[in-house]
C-alpha positions, 0 to 999 in steps of 0.5 A: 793629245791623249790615246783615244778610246780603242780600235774598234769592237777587236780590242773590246773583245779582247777586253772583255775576255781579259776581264773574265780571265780575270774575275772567274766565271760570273757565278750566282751570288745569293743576295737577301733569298735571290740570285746575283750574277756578275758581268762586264759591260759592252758584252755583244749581243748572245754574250753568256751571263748566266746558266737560270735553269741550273742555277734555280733548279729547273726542269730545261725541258719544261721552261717553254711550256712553263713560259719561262721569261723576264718580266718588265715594265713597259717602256724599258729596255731589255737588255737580257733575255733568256733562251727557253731552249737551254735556260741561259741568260745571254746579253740581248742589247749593248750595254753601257753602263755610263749610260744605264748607271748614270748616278755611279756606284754599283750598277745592277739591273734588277730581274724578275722571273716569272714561270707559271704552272705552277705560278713562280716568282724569281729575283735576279740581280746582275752587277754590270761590272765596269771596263775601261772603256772611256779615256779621262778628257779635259773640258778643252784642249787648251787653256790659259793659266794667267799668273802673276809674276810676284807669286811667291815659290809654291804657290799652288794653282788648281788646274782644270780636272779630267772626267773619266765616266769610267768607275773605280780603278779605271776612272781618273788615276793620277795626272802627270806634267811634262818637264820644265824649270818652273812648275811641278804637278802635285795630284789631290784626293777630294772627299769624294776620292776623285782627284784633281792636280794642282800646279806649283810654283817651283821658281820664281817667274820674271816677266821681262825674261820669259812672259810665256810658259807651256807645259802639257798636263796628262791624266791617266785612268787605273784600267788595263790597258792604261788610257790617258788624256791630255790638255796643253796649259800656256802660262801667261805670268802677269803683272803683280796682283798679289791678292786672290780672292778668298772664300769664307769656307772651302766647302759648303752644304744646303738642303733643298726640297726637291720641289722647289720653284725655280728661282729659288735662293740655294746659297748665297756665296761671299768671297773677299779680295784685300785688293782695290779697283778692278783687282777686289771686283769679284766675279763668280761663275761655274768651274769649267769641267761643272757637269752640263746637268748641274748648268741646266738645275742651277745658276750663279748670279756673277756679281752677287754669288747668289746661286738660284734654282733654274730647273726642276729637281727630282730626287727619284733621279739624284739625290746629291748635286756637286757644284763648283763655283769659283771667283775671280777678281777683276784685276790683272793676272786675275786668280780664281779660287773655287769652292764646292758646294753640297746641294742636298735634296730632300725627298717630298711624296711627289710620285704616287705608288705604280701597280703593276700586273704581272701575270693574270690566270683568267678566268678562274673556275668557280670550284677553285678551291681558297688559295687559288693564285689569280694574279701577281702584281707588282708595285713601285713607289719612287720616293724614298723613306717613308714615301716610298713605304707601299702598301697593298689591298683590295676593296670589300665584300670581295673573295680575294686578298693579296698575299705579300711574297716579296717586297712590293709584289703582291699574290691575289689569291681567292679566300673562299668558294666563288659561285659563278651562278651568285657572281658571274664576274668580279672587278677587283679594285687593288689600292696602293698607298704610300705612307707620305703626308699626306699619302698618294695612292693609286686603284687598279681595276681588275676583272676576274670572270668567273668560268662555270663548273657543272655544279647545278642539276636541272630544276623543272618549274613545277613539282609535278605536272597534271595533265588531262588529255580526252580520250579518242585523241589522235595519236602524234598529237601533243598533250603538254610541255614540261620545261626546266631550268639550270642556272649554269651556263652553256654546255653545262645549262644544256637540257635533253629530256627523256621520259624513264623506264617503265610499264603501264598495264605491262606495256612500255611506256616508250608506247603511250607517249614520247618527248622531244629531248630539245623542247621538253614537249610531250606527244600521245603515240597513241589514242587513249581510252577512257575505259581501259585506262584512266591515268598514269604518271611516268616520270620525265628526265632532264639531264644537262650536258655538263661532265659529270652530267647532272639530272633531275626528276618530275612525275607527271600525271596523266588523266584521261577525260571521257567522251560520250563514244559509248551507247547504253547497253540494255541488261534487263529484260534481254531478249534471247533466241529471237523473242521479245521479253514478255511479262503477265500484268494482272487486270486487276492492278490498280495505278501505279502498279510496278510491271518490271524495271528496264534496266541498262548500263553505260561504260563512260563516266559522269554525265556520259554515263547518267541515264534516263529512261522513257516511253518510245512506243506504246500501244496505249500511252495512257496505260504505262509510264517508265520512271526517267530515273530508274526503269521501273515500268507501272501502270497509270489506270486500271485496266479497262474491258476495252484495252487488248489484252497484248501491249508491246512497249518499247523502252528508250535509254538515253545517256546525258552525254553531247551528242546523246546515244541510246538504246531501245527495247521491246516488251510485250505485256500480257493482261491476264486474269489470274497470275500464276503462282512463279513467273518471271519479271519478263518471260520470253514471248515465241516472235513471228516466223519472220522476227526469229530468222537473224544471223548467227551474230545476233544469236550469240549476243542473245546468248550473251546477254541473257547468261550476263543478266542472269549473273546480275540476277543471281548477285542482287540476290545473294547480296540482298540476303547478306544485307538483309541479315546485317540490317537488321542489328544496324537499324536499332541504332537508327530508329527502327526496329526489328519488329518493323524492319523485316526484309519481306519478299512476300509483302507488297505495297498497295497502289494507294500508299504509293500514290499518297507518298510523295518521296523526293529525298534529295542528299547534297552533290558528291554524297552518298547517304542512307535515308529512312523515311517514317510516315506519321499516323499508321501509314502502311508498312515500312519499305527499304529503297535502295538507290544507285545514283551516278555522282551527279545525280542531284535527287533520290533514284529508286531502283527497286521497292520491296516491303521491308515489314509485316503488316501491323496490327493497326493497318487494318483500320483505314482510318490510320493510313497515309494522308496525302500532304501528310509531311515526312521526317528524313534522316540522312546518314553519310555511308561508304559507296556501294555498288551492290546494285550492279554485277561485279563486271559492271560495278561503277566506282562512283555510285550512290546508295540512298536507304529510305524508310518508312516510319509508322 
């Protein structure tokens, strides 16, 4: 019996330091741009193999957080593994490499190294060198050699072969045959440079003398320490069958798709025998040391030589199949011969290509600039040739492309701006194809999210916002909500809103209104007035919580709407130093004599502001009239004998506001015979005893108003002067001239030309015009009106009436005056507005002036 296979893991130890003794230490050996180390088999577990830190230039330090390690495919062992804290390669498992290299030949184990930050990619090849770990054994310990006794001297018979997995020097080296008179051992070298023995026949054999031989055939390996394996032969001698069977060729050859059926024809062997009967019959079977693989793939049929397919081929797993077939005649002292057959495999595109992912760095920030590696992937075709051949991409309208690194690994990097606000999310679909006929091919899905940079400033929904807020509001109240969007995602979609320094009429803004910096809704801090303050615009800030924070701007513009909170204030008359405005009216005044105008103002706006005038109390309602319009007080009847000669009016004024607010004042008139030649419009008239005595209060307003409507008389004045001399050169353009368009203080109307004309001159809605009016047929002299309307006043407002020209020549004649019904030409020219009908403290932006003229 041969030595065995050792004593233990002592004598491993002992081998593998032999070994290294003998091979140096395993230094890195470049291969094609990688690294390749050397190392026995059967190393325990910590065994050192390589320095990966030194050896690829490493900073040791880093190699944790950099994640320094082996990347693998699931599902396979790890027999390596690399320590983060020195950078070595040490042996994690055993390693067999019988067992991890069954094909033979060199036995390497390919490494791929992965460190990130940034992204590397290594190749490392370790040969797993072989050691003389096993021993050569037979397929049995003892079998029978049966050989005819008329077989002439060297004669040769093949002996069952040794099987050493072991590789090279330590696989099967020689055989050796113990002593004896008959046999030598003669050791062959197959094409293969296995090796197998032969026994030869070295003296005739006698049956009768001697019927039985035993001799014990050795094999021995070339390892250090030698091992050997013994097998113990009994030579039967036989009667003469002097013939062998005889193959057509030592050696045959076949190629077979490696996806053949199974039953499929391999080879269809023929050997002959000159012999007759039993001693030709033939039988064929496997040699006894054919391998357990090759008796699973194939058969061989005993009486026809046909070898047929029994299992399934994969060329990925062998390429080449070994058999040996003997035949054997049925005769006595039969001999078998052997033959070997080739069975080559032809490699068909039956594995379609692996996608691998190696390492993913998601999400990948939209800003990443081009070139940015997102993954490396790896592929794997098994086939061979052109069916093996791989190549890699990505599907369209996608930012990425793969970039090919080393053979079959693959870079994804991005080949343009990615914008999550666009893409939030993309799902790479990678293809392998291989090049067979026809081609397999394998898709991956890869999702790639998108991670949000702050590159979006807020953007408010409106240009700007118009706001109109009534006045007298309470404060806290809100007026209105502005609202902004950022197509950013989470902190950097974050919006506070702030309202930007300022002042409004020298106060901060901060005291007018505030803002929620969440919600985006303004509040009035405090209540509005529509007379001090009309609008103002601030402008709001929203401003999102990304880094750097990015912000936006809008203006909004506040209008504050008017509310009737303000009564008509009386200018004229004014009573003062507690009189009453009084005025002299001639007894001799015809009807619709002008007594005098009321006139009042009021500090809103609009409808709140317009004015209407009328009678409260009167002593004889029959007597005077108050146009609603203007104020202006005349008389309706001439005076009679009876009527007293002291009327006390009170005058109402009334804004068209809702509710309305009014004012009153009181006049008394005195009816003289004769007027003097200078006398106020309203005079001051001594009260009773009674009515004088008020507070102080009620003094200080007399005295103010009196001083204010003394103001406004002077302004009228000097402003009538200025225009009457610019007047006169703009009315030749507009059909009236100078002769007739004097402004003439001394002129006076007469009652009738104000009875027969009948003015209604009504300019369109929001305008302001200038309106002469020309009377046909010598009518009396022309007058000049100036109108102060409100915005919207819908008909002409007189606000005074004063003759604008002498009287001519042919008014004398009272067949040439006005006519009633007579018709009256307007023509209307569209002016500026003016406010020259007011004082400067009260003048109103929004009046309008009508010019009527009458025409001869």
């Amino acid at each position: 019996m041969g030595a065995g296979a050792g004593s233990g893991q002592g004598q491993l130890f002992l081998r593998s330091l032999l070994f290294l003794l003998l091979a140096g230490s395993p230094a890195p050996r470049p291969a094609g741009g990688q690294l390749r180390y050397a190392m026995p088999e059967e190393l325990e577990h910590g065994a050192f193999v390589a320095n990966l830190g030194e050896d690829l230039g490493l900073d040791v330090s880093t190699l944790s957080a950099r994640r320094f390690r082996i990347v693998s495919r699931a599902g396979v062992r790890q027999y390596l593994e690399v320590n983060l804290e020195n950078g070595i390669l040490f042996v994690n498992e055993r390693i067999d490499r019988e067992e991890v290299c069954e094909a033979g030949g060199t036995c390497l184990l390919h490494l791929q190294l992965l460190v990130e930050s940034p992204l590397e990619l290594y190749r490392v090849e370790v040969e797993v060198l072989d050691i003389n770990d096993h021993a050569p054994t037979f397929p049995w310990q003892e079998y029978v050699l049966e050989v005819a006794e008329s077989a002439v001297l060297g004669a040769r018979f093949p002996l069952e072969s040794a099987q050493d997995p072991d590789v090279g020097t330590n696989s099967v080296h020689t055989y050796r045959l113990s002593p004896n008179g008959f046999f030598s051992l003669e050791v062959q070298t197959r094409s293969d440079t296995s090796k197998f023995a032969e026994l030869v026949l070295e003296r005739a054999l006698d049956r009768e003398q001697q019927s039985a031989h035993q001799v014990l055939l050795t094999a021995l390996d070339g390892g250090v320490p030698e091992r050997s394996g013994t097998a113990r032969i009994l030579v039967t001698v036989l009667d003469a069958n002097d013939n062998v069977p005889a193959f057509d060729q030592p050696s045959y050859s076949v190629s077979l798709p490696e996806d053949a059926p199974a039953g499929t024809l391999v080879i269809q062997l023929n050997a002959t025998d000159l012999d007759e009967g039993p001693n030709g019959e033939i039988e064929y079977s496997f040699s006894g040391h054919a391998p357990p693989r090759v008796r699973e793939l194939f058969h061989v049929e005993p009486r026809s030589g046909q070898v047929l397919l029994k299992g399934p081929l994969d060329y990925e797993r062998a390429s080449l199949h070994e058999l040996y077939v003997q035949a054997k005649d049925r005769g006595p002292s039969a001999v078998a011969v052997h033959c070997r057959v080739l069975v080559h495999l032809l490699d068909v595109n039956d594995n379609a290509p692996e996608v691998t992912l190696t390492s993913v760095s998601t999400p990948v920030l939209e800003d990443a600039p081009p070139g940015t590696v997102i993954a490396v992937i790896s592929v794997l075709d098994r086939d061979s040739g052109d069916n093996g051949r791989v190549s890699c991409e990505v599907g369209p309208d996608v930012p990425f492309e793969l970039r090919s690194s080393f053979r079959n690994y693959y870079t994804l990097v991005t080949t343009q701006a990615l914008d999550r606000e666009v893409v939030p999310e993309y799902n790479v679909s990678i293809t392998a194809r291989d090049m067979g006929s026809p081609a397999l091919l394998t898709r991956s899905t890869l999702t790639i999210p998108v991670s949000d940079v702050n590159d979006n400033a807020p953007r408010f929904l409106q240009p700007s916002y118009s706001v109109y807020v009534m006045e007298n509001n309470a404060p806290g109240a809100s007026i209105c909500s502005v609202s902004a969007l950022d197509p950013d995602c989470q902190q950097n979609a974050y919006l506070s809103y702030s309202i930007a320094d300022g002042h409004i009429h020298g106060m901060p803004v901060g005291t007018y209104v505030s803002i929620n910096s969440d919600s985006g809704h303004m509040y009035a801090l405090r209540s509005l007035d529509y007379e001090q303050i009309r609008s103002f615009q601030i402008q709001v800030q929203a401003q999102d919580a990304g880094f750097p924070p990015l912000s936006a701007n809008v203006t909004v513009h506040i209008f504050v709407l008017d509310q009737n909170d303000n009564a008509p204030v009386i200018v004229s008359p004014m009573p003062r130093n507690g009189s009453v405005a009084t005025e002299l009216v001639p007894r001799s005044a015809g009807p619709g004599y002008l007594v005098g105008t009321v006139s009042a103002v009021d500090a809103d706006a609009g409808l709140n502001s317009r004015l209407s005038y009328q009678l409260l109390q009167a002593t004889d309602f029959t007597l005077f009239s108050v146009a609603p319009d203007t104020g202006e007080l005349r008389t309706l009847r001439s005076f009679l004998e009876q009527d007293a000669t002291r009327q006390r009016l009170v005058v109402q004024v009334r804004d068209g506001g809702q509710p309305a607010l009014s004012a009153t004042v009181s006049l008394l008139l005195s009816v003289v015979e004769t007027m003097p030649q200078t006398l106020s419009d309203f005079s001051e008239f001594s009260l009773p005893p009674e009515a004088s005595s008020s507070s102080p209060l009620t003094l200080y307003l007399l005295v103010s108003l009196g001083s204010i409507s003394f103001t406004f008389l002077l302004a009228i004045l000097i402003l009538t002067a200025i225009r009457c001399r610019g007047e006169r050169h703009s009315r030749q353009g507009n059909g009236c001239s100078p002769p007739r368009c004097h402004c003439c203080p001394g002129s006076r109307p007469s009652p009738d030309s104000l009875k027969t004309s009948n003015l209604m001159a009504q300019p369109p809605a929001g305008t302001t015009a200038a309106t002469c009016l020309d009377v046909p047929g010598g009518g009396p002299p022309g007058y000049c009106y100036k109108v102060c309307l409100g915005p919207e006043s819908a008909q002409s407002d007189f606000m005074f009436l004063k003759p604008c020209s002498p009287p001519r020549n042919n008014e004398k004649d009272p067949g040439k005056q006005s006519r009633p019904g007579q018709h009256l030409q307007v023509s209307k020219q569209i002016k500026q507005p003016n406010t020259d009908c007011l004082p400067p403290s009260m003048q109103r932006p929004a009046l309008k002036r009508y010019q009527i003229q009458w025409k001869g």
